[in-house]
C-alpha positions as CSV (number, residue, x, y, z in Angstrom):
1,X,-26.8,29.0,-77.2
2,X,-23.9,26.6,-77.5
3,X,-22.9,28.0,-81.4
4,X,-22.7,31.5,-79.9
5,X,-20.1,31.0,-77.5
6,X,-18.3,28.7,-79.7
7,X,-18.4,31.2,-81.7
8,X,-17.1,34.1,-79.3
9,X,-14.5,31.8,-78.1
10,X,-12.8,31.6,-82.4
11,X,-13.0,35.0,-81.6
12,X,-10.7,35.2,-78.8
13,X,-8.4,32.8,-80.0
14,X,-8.4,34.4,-83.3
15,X,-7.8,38.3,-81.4
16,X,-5.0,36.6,-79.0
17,X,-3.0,34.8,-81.7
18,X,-2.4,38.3,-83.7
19,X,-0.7,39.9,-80.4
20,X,3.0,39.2,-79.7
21,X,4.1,36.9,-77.7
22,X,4.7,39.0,-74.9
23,X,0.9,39.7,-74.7
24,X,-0.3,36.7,-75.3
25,X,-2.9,35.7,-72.3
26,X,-2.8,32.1,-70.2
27,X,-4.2,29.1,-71.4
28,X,-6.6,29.2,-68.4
29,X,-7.4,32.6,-69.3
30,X,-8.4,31.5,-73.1
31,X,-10.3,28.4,-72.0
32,X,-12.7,30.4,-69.3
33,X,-16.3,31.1,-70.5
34,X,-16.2,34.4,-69.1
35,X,-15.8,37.0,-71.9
36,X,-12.6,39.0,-71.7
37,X,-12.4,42.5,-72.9
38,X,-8.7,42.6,-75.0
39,X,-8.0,46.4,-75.6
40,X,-4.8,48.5,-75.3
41,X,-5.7,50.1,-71.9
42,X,-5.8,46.4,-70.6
43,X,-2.8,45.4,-71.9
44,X,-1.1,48.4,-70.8
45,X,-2.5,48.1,-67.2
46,X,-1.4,44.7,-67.0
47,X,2.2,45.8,-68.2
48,X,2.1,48.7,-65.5
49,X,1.0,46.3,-62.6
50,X,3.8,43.6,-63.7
51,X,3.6,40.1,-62.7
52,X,1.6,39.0,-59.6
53,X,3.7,36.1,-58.5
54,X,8.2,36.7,-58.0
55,X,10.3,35.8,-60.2
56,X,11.3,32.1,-60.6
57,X,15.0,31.5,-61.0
58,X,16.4,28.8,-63.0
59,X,15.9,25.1,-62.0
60,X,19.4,23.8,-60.2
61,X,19.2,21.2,-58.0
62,X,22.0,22.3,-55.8
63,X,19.4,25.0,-54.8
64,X,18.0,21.9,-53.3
65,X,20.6,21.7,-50.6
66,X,20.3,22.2,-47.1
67,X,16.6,22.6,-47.3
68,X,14.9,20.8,-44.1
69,X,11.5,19.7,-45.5
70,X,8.7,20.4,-43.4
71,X,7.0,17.9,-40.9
72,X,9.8,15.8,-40.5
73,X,11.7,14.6,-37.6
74,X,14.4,15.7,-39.5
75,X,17.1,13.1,-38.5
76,X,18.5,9.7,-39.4
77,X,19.2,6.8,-37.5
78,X,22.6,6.1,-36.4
79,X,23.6,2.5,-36.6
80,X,26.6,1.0,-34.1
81,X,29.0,-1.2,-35.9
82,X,27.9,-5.1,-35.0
83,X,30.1,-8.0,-35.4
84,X,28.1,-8.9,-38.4
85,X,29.2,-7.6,-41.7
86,X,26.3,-8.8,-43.4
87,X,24.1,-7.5,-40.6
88,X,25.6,-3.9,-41.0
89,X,25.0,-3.8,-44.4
90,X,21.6,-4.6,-44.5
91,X,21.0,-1.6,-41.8
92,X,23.0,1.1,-44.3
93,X,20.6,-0.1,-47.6
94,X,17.6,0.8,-45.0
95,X,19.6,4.0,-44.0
96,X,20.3,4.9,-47.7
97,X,17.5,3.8,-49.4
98,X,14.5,3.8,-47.1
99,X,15.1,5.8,-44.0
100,X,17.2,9.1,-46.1
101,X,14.2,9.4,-48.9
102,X,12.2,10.2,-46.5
103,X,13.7,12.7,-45.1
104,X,13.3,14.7,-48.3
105,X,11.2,17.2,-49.7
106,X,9.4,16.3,-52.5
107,X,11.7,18.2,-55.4
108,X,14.7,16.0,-53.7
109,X,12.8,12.9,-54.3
110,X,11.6,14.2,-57.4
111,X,15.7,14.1,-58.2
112,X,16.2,10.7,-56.7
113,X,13.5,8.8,-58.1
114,X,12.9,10.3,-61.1
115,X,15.2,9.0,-64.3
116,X,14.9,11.9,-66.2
117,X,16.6,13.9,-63.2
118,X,19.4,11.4,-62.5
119,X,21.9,13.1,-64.6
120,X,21.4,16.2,-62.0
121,X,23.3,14.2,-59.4
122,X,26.0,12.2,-61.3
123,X,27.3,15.3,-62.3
124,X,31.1,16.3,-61.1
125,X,29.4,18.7,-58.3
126,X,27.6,16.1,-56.0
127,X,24.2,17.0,-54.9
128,X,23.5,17.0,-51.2
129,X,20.7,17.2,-48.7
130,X,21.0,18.9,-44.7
131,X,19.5,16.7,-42.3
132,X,19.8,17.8,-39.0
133,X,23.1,18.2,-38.3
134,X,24.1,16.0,-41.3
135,X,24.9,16.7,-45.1
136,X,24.3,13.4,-46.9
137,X,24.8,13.1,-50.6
138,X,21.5,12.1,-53.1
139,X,22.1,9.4,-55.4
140,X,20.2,8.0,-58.2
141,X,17.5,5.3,-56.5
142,X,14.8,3.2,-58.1
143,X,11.8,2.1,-56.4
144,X,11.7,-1.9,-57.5
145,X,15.5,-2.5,-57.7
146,X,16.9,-0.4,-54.3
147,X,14.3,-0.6,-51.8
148,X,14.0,-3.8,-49.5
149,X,10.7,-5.9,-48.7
150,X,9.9,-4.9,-45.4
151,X,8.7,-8.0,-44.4
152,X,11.7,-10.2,-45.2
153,X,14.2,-7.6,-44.1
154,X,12.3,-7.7,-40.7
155,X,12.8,-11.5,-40.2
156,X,16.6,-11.0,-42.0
157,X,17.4,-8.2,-39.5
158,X,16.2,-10.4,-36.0
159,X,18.1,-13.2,-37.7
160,X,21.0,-11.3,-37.9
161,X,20.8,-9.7,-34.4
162,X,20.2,-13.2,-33.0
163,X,23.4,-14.4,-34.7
164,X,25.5,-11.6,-33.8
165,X,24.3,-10.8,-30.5
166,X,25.8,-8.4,-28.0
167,X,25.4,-4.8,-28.7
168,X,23.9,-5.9,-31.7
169,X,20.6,-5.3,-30.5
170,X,21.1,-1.7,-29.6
171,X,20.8,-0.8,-33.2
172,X,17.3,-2.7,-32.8
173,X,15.4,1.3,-31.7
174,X,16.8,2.8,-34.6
175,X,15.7,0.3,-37.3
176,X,12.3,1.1,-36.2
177,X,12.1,4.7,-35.8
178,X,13.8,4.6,-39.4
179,X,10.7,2.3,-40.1
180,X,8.1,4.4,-38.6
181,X,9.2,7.6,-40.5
182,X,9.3,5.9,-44.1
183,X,5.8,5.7,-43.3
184,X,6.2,1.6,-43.2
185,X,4.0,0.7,-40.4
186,X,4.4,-2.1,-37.9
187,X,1.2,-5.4,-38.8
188,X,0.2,-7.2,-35.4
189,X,2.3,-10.2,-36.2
190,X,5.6,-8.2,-36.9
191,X,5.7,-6.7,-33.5
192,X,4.7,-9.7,-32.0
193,X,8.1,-11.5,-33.9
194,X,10.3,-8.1,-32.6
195,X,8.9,-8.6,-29.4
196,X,9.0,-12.5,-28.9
197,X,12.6,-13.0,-30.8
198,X,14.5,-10.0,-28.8
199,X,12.7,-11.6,-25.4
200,X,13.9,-14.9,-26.2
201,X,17.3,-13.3,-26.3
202,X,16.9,-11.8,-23.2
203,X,16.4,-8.2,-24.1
204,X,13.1,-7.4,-23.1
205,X,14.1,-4.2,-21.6
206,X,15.0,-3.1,-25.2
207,X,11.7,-4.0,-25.9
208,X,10.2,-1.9,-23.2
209,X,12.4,0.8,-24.2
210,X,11.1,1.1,-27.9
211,X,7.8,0.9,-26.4
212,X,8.0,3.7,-23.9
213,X,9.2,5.9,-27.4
214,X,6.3,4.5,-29.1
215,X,5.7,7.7,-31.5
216,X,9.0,7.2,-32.7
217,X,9.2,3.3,-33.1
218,X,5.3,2.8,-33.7
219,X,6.2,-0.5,-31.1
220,X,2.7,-0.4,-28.7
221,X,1.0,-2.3,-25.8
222,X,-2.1,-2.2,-28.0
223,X,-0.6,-5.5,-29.7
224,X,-1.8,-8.1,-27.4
225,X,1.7,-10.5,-28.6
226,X,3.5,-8.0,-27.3
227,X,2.7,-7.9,-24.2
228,X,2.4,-11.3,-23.6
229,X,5.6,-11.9,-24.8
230,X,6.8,-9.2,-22.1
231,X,5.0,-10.8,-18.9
232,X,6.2,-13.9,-20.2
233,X,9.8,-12.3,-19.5
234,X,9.0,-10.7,-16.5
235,X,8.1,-14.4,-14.9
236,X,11.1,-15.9,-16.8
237,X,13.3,-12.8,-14.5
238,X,11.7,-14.3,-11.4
239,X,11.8,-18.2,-12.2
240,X,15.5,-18.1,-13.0
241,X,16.1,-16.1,-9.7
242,X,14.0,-19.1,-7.8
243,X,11.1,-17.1,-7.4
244,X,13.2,-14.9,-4.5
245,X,15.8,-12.4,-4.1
246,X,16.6,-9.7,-6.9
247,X,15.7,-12.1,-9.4
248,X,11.5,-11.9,-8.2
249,X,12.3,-8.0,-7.3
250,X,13.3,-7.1,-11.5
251,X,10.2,-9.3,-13.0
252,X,7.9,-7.9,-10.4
253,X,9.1,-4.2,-11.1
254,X,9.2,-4.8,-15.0
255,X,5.7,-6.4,-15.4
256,X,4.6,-3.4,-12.4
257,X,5.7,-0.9,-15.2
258,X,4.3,-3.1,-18.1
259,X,0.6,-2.6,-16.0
260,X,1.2,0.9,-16.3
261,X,2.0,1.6,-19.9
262,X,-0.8,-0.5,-20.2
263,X,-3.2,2.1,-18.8
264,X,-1.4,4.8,-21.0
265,X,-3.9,6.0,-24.2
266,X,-0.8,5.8,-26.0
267,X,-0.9,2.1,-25.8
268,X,-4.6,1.7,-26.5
269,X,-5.8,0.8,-29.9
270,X,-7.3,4.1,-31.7
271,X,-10.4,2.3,-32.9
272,X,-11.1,-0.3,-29.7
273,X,-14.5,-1.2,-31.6
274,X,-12.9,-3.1,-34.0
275,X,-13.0,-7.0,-33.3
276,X,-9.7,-7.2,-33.7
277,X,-9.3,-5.1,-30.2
278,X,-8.5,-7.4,-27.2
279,X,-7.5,-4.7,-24.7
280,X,-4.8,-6.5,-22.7
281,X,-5.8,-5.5,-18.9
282,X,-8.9,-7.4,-19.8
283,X,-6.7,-11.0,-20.9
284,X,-6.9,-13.4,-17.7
285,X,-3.0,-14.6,-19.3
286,X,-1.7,-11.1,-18.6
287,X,-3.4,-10.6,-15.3
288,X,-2.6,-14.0,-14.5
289,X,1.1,-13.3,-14.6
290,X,0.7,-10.9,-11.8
291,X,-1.0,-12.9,-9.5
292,X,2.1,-15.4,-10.3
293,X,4.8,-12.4,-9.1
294,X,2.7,-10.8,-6.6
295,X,2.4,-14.8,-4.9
296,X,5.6,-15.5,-5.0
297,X,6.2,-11.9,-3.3
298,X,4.0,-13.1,-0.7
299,X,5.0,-16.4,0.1
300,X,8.9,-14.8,1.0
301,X,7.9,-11.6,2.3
302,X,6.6,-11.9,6.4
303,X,4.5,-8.7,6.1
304,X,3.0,-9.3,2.4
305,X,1.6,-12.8,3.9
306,X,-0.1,-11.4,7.1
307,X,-2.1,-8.6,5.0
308,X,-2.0,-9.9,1.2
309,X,-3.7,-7.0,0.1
310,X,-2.0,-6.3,-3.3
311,X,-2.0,-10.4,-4.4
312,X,-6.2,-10.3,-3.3
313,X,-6.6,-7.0,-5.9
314,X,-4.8,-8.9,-8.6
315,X,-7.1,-12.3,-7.4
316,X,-10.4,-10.1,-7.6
317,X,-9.6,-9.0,-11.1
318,X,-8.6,-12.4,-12.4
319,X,-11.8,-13.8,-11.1
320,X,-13.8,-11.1,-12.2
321,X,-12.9,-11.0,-16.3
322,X,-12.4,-15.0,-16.1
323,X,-13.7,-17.1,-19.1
324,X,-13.1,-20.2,-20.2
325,X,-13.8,-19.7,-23.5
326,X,-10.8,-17.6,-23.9
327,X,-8.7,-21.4,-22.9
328,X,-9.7,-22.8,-26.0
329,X,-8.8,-26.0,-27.0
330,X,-5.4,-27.2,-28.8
331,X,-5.7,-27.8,-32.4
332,X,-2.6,-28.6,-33.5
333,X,0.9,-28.9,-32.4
334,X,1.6,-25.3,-32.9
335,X,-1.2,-24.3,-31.1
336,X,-0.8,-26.8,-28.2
337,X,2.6,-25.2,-27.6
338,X,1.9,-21.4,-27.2
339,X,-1.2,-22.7,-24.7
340,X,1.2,-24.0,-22.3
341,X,3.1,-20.9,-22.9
342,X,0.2,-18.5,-22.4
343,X,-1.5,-20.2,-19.2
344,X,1.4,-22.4,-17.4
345,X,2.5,-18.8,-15.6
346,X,-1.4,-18.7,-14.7
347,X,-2.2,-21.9,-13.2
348,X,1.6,-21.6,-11.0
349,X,-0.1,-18.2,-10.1
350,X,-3.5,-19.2,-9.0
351,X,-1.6,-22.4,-7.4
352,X,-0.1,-20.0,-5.3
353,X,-2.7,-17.8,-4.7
354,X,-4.7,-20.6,-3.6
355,X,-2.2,-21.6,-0.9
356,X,-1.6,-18.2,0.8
357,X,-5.3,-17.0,1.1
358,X,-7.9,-17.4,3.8
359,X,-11.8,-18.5,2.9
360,X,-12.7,-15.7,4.0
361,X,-13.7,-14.2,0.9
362,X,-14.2,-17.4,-1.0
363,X,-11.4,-16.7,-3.4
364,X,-9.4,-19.7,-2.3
365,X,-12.2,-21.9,-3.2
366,X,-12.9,-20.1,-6.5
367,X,-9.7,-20.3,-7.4
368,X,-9.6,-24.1,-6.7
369,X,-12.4,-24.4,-8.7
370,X,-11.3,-22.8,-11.6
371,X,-8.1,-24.7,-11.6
372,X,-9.7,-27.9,-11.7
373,X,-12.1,-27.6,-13.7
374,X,-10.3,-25.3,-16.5
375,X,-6.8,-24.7,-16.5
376,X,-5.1,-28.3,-15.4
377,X,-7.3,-30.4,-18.1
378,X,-6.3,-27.8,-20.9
379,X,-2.5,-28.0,-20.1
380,X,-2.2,-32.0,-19.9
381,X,-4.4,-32.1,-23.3
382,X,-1.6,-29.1,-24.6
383,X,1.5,-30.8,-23.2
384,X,0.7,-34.4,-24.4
385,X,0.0,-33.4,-28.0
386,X,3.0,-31.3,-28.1
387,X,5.1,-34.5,-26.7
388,X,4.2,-36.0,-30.1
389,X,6.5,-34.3,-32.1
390,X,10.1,-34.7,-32.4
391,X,11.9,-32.3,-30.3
392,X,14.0,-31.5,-33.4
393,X,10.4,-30.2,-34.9
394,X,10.1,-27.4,-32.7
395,X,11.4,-25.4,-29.6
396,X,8.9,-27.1,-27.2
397,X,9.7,-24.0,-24.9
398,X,5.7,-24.1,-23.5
399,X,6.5,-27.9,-22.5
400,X,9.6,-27.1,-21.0
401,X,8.2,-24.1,-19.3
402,X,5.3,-26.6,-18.1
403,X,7.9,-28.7,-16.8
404,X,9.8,-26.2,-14.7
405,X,6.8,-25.0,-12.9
406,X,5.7,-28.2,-11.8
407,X,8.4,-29.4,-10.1
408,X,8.6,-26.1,-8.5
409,X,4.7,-26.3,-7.3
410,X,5.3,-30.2,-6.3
């Protein structure tokens, strides 16, 4: 019973604790339930055999160095000086406190992190770490005092790269493959403020670029903002090139290579159950922007208008995934604006549209219909409530946008 191997087990402790020290067995070995036989011929065979693990040396941390810890990209961004000094400080606390930890193996941040192990590296021989091709030095860090709110250093960083402009933005890339490999992951809304903020500045391409290298930024298509952010771009390319010329050749050719990233399964959410999942080929606002680009190709092009075979394909799919329940209506002032942002580009386009098809296939006439009945009372709802504010109170850029396109369709 229970009392017996109580019993047996005073036993073993009692046996164990009159051997020296050198033949003393494990813990784990005293705690077991399994009898264990202690006689000279064991201890002697154990002796013989020797230890079945290698020796450990003595802990230094300057063993540490140049050790490349496994699964890591093994590299740290590089950060271009900007104009801003405030800017370029921000970007080496991420580099130094955010982006190099985790880089380490776990015994370096062990060092880092830990008080106890501080003393290690504020010793007259600095400790360092190889990373790639470069030797950085480990300093003492602590979690609540040295390592920025991601959030807020977000918003702080686009600030600052809004401000300083110019090459600034180049070091954009970087700040989020740093991100993406301290394991601080992108929410909806933040790529949607990268995305919108670095647009508005006029670097979509940027944008497009840290999306193309989206296992190394964690920047995707799956985030419906972000793409509508980058049509919106590609029509802004056109409208400020009057809808002809090179200006309509870049924003057809970006939102053509938009399409297809957007087809990629790179750019398509992992769990498209979800309810959160709006797949973005499937959003008449995104399709909508290229029936805007592929009508205005038409209307200057000779040969697009005789067979308008590419603008009909974009038509047929509008048509087909059309709702109107995905118009909405304006709630507030806020809202009112980003409607006349999101389907201003889609009313020029079916405008168009409507004006260079035949009734052959009835598209014209369902396109007409849509228009009338859907889009046009939505944006005059949208643009007068957003006319009640101040412009002081807010960028109006949906209005203004509104605007511009109808004195271009008049």
């Amino acid at each position: 019973g229970k009392s017996s191997i109580r019993r047996r087990h005073r036993q073993v402790f009692n046996m164990a604790s009159l051997l020296p020290a050198s033949k003393r067995f494990c813990s784990s070995c005293l705690s077991s339930r399994t009898p264990i036989p202690i006689s000279r011929s064991f201890t002697s065979s154990a002796r013989r055999k020797g230890p079945s693990h290698p020796s450990i040396p003595p802990y230094n941390p300057h063993t540490l160095t140049n050790f490349r810890p496994p699964n890591k990209t093994g590299q740290l961004p590089t950060f271009h000086p900007t104009s801003s000094p405030a800017l370029d400080e921000l970007l080496s606390t991420f580099r130094s406190n955010i982006f190099l930890p985790a880089q380490l193996s776990s015994a370096q941040r062990n060092l880092v992190f830990r008080k106890k192990n501080h003393p290690l590296l504020t010793g007259e021989e600095p400790a360092t770490a190889s990373i790639g091709s470069e030797v950085v030095q480990m300093v003492p860090l602590n979690h609540l005092r040295d390592e920025p709110n991601t959030d807020a250093s977000i918003r702080r960083v686009l600030d600052l790269m809004g401000e300083a402009g110019g090459d600034a933005w180049q070091n954009l890339p970087g700040f989020l493959t740093g991100l993406k490999s301290a394991k601080r992951k992108l929410k909806g809304y933040q790529m949607e403020k990268i995305a919108r903020r670095a647009c508005l500045a006029k670097r979509e391409g940027l944008v497009k670029q840290c999306c193309m290298r989206v296992k190394e930024t964690g920047l995707g298509l799956w985030e419906l903002g972000v793409v509508r952010e980058l049509m919106w771009a590609a029509s802004r390319r056109a409208q400020e090139g009057n809808w002809e010329g090179d200006g309509l050749k870049r924003g057809l050719e970006f939102a053509e290579g938009l399409w297809l990233m957007l087809q990629d399964p790179l750019h398509q959410y992992q769990k498209p159950k979800e309810k959160r999942f709006v797949d973005p080929l499937r959003r008449p606002e995104i399709v909508g922007v290229m029936v805007q680009l592929h009508a205005a190709r038409t209307a200057v092009l000779e040969e697009e208008r005789k067979k308008p075979d590419t603008l009909k394909k974009y038509v047929k799919i509008l048509l087909a995934i059309w709702n109107k329940e995905n118009l909405g209506s304006p709630k507030d002032w806020i809202d009112a604006n980003e409607k006349l942002m999101m389907w201003t580009p889609v009313w020029h386009g079916m405008k168009t549209a409507g004006q260079l098809l035949d009734d052959d296939t009835g598209m014209r006439k369902e396109l007409g219909k849509k228009l009338v009945k859907d889009v046009e009372p939505l944006l005059l709802k949208a643009r007068k409530l957003v006319l009640t504010r101040p412009p002081q109170e807010g960028t109006r850029r949906g209005a203004k946008l509104y605007d511009a396109l109808s004195n271009v369709s008049q």
